[in-house]
C-alpha positions as CSV (number, residue, x, y, z in Angstrom):
1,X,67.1,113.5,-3.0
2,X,67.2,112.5,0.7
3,X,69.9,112.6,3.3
4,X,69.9,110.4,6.3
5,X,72.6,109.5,9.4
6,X,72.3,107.0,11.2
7,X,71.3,106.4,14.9
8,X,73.8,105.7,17.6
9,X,74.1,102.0,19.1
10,X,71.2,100.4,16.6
11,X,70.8,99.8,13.2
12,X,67.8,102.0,12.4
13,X,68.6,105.3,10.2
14,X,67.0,109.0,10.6
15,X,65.4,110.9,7.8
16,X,66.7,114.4,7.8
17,X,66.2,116.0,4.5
18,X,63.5,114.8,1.8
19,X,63.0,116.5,-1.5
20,X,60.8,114.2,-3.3
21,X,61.0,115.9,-6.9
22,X,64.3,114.9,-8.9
23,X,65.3,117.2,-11.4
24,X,68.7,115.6,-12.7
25,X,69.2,114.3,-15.5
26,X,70.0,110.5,-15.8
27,X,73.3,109.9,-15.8
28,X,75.5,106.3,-17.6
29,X,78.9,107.5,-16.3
30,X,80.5,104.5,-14.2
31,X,83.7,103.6,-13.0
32,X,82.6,100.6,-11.5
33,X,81.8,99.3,-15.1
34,X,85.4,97.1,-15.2
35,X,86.0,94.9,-18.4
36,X,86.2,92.3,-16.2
37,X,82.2,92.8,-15.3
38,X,81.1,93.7,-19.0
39,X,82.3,90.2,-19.7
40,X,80.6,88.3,-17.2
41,X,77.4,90.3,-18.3
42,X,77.8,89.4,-22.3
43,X,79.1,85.8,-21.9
44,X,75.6,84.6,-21.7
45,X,74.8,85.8,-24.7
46,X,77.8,84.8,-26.5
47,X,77.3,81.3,-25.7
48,X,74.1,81.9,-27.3
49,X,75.6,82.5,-30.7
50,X,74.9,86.3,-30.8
51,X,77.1,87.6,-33.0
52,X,77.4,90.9,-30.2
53,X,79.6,93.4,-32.1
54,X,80.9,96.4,-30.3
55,X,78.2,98.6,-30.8
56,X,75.8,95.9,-29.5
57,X,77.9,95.3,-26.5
58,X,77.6,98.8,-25.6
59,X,74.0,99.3,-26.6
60,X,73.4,95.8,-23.9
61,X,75.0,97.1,-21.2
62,X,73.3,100.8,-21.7
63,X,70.1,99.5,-21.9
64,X,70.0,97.0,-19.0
65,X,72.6,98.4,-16.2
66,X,72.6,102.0,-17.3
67,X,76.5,101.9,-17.7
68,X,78.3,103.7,-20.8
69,X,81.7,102.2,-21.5
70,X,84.3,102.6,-24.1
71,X,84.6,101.1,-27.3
72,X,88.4,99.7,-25.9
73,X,86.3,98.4,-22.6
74,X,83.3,96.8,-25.3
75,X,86.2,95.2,-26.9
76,X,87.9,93.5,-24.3
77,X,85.5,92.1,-22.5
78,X,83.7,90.7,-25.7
79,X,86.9,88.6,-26.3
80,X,87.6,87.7,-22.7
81,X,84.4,85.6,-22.9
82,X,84.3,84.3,-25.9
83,X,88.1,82.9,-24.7
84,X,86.0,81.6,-21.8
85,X,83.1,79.8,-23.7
86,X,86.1,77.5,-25.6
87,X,88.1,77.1,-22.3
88,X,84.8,75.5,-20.4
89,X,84.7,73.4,-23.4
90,X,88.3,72.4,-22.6
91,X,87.9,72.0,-18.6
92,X,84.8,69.8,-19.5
93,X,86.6,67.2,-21.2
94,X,89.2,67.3,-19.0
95,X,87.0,66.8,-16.1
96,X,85.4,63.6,-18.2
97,X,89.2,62.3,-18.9
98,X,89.8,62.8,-15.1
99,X,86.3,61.0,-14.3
100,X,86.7,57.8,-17.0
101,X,90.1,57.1,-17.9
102,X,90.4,56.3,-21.7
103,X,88.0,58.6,-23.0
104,X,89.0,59.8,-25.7
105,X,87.8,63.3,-27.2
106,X,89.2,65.6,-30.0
107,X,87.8,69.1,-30.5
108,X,88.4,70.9,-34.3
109,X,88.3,74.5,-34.3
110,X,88.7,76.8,-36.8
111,X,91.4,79.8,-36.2
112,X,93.0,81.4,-39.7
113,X,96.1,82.8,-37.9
114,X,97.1,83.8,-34.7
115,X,95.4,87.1,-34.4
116,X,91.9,85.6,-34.7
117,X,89.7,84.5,-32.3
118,X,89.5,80.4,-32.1
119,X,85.6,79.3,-33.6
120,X,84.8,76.1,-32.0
121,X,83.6,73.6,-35.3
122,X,83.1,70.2,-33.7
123,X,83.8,68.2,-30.8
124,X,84.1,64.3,-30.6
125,X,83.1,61.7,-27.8
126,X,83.7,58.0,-27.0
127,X,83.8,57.1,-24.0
128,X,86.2,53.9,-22.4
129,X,83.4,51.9,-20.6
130,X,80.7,51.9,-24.0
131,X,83.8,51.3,-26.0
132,X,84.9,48.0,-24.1
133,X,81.3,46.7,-24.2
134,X,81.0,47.2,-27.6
135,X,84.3,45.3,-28.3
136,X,83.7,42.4,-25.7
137,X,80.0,41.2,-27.1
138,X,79.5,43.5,-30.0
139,X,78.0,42.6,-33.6
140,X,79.4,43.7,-36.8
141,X,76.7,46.0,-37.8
142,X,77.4,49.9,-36.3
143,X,74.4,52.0,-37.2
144,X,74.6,56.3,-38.4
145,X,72.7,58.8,-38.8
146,X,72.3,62.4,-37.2
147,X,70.1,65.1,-36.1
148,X,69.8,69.1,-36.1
149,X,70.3,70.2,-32.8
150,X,67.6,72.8,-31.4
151,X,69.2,76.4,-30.5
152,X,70.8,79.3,-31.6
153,X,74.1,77.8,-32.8
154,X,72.3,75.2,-36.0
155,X,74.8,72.6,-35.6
156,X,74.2,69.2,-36.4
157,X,74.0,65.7,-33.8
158,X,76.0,62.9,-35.7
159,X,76.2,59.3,-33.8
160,X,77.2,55.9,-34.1
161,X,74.8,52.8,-32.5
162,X,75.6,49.5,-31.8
163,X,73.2,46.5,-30.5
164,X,73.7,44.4,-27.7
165,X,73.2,41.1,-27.3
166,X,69.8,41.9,-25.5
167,X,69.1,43.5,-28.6
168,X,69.2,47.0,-27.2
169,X,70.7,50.3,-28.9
170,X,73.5,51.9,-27.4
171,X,75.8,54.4,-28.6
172,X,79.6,53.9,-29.1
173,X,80.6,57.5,-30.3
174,X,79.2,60.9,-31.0
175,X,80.4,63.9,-32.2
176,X,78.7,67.5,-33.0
177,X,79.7,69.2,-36.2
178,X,78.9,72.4,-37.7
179,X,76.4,70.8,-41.3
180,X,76.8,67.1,-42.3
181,X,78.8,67.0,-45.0
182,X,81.5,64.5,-46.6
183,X,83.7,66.3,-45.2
184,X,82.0,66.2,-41.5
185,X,81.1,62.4,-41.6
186,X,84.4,61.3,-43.0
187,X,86.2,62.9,-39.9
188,X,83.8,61.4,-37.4
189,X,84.1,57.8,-39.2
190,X,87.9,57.7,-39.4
191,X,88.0,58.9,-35.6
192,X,85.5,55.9,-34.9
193,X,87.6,53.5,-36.9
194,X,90.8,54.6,-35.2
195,X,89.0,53.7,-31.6
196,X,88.1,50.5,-32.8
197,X,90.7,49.9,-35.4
198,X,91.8,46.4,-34.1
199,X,88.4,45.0,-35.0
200,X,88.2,43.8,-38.8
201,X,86.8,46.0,-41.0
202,X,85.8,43.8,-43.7
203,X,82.9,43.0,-41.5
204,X,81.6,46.5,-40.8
205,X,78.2,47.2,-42.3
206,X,78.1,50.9,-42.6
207,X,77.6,54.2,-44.8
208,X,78.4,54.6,-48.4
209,X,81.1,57.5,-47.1
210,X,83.1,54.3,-46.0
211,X,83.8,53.5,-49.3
212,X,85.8,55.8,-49.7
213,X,87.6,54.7,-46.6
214,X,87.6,51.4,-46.8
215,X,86.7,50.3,-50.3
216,X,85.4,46.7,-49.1
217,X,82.4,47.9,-47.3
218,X,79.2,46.6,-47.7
219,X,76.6,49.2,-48.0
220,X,73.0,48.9,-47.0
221,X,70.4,51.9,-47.2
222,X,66.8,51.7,-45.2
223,X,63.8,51.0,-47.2
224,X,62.3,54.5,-46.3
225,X,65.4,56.3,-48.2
226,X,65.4,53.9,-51.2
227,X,61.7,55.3,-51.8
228,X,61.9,59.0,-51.1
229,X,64.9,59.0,-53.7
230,X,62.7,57.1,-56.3
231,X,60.0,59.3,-55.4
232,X,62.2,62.3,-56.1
233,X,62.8,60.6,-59.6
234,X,59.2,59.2,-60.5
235,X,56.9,61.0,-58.7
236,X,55.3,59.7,-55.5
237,X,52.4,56.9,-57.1
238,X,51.1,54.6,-54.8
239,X,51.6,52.2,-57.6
240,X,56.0,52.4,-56.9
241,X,55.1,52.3,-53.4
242,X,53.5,49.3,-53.2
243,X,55.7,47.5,-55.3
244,X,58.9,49.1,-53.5
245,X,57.4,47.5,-50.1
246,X,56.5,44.1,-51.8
247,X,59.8,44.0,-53.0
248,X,61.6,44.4,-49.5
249,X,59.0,41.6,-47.9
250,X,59.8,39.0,-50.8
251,X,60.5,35.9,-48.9
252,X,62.3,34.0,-51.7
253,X,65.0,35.1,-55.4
254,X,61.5,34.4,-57.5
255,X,59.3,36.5,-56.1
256,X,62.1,38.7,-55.7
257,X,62.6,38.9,-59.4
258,X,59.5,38.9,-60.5
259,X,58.7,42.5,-58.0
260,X,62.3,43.8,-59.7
261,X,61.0,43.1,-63.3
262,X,57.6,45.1,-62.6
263,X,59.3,47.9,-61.0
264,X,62.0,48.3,-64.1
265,X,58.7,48.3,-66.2
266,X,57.0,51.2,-64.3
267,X,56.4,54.0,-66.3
């Protein structure tokens, strides 16, 4: 314990009393521990995806500012942030709609009823100026596919690509959902096709989920898929692979036919 005062006219303070051994015990009482502090401590690791229950909350703010707090003051802070993390997610697409004018966004969460919290599920993105290129020089060929995202909340990265006519990749829209599903990719395909719903469909080359969206698709799979499914069925020969390969590089309907009548043959 050690008192000082300090000196008059300066800023320099004067040591009076000094006892160097502290016996008191430690002590986690705080007033200056407000809810609106605990939340601004937690929010970081909300936005993580910690799942920070009450007891954690507490336990977090013990352990690294030597505060106790209630389990009302744990509470309400917990939900103040979490309210927080979704209304950043609101002012951000707001701030994009203020920056490009026609972007268009739609965000899906998942609330049961009014005294629940609102879980964020997936977010969709297209912006004006991608969208316009795409419509004035486009080709009718829009590539999918998607992506695990890397952190703590193991959503998925589903996207929609387009070539230009310097034969580059760009892409139109994106969205972030919780798993791909049917579910997932049908709601992220009939936002696309709404944003570019004057173009004719007919000519769209796309995913077999279109079908059941627009039952004239053509469907085309990539080479490397077509194998890993037979190979799932078969086995994975070098024999099927071969003859998969040959079959994709036939040049002309003979050869073709010929490479399809070995491979219905295989064993």
């Amino acid at each position: 314990m050690a008192f000082a005062s300090k000196v008059g006219g300066s800023d320099c303070f004067r040591l009076k009393t000094l006892n160097g051994k502290y016996t008191c015990g430690r002590n986690y009482s705080s007033s200056l521990a407000s809810s609106s502090w605990v939340s601004q401590k937690i929010v970081i690791n909300i936005s993580r995806g910690e799942k920070m229950k009450i007891a954690t909350v507490i336990q977090t703010i013990q352990n690294k500012y030597m505060a106790n707090i209630s389990i009302i003051k744990a509470y309400w802070p917990r939900r103040k942030a979490r309210e927080e993390i979704h209304s950043k997610l609101r002012d951000y697409c707001v701030e994009i709609m203020r920056t490009n004018p026609g972007y268009i966004s739609q965000i899906l969460i998942d609330r049961p009823s009014i005294t629940h919290l609102p879980r964020f599920m997936r977010m969709y993105m297209c912006l004006d100026s991608i969208k316009q290129g795409f419509l004035a020089g486009y080709r009718p060929i829009i590539g999918v596919n998607g992506c695990h995202l890397k952190g703590d909340h193991g959503q998925q990265f589903l996207v929609a690509v387009e070539r230009d006519p310097n034969n580059n990749y760009f892409p139109i829209a994106v969205v972030a959902v919780e798993i791909e599903t049917r579910d997932s990719w049908s709601w992220f395909i009939n936002l696309l096709l709404d944003n570019i719903g004057h173009v004719n469909r007919e000519k769209w080359d796309l995913m077999q989920i279109f079908q059941e969206i627009i039952p004239a698709l053509k469907h085309r799979l990539y080479l490397r898929h077509l194998y890993v499914n037979c190979k799932k069925a078969c086995g994975g020969v070098t024999v099927l692979r071969d003859l998969i390969l040959s079959i994709a590089k036939a040049i002309y309907v003979e050869k073709w036919k010929r490479r399809m009548t070995q491979l219905m043959h295989i064993n």
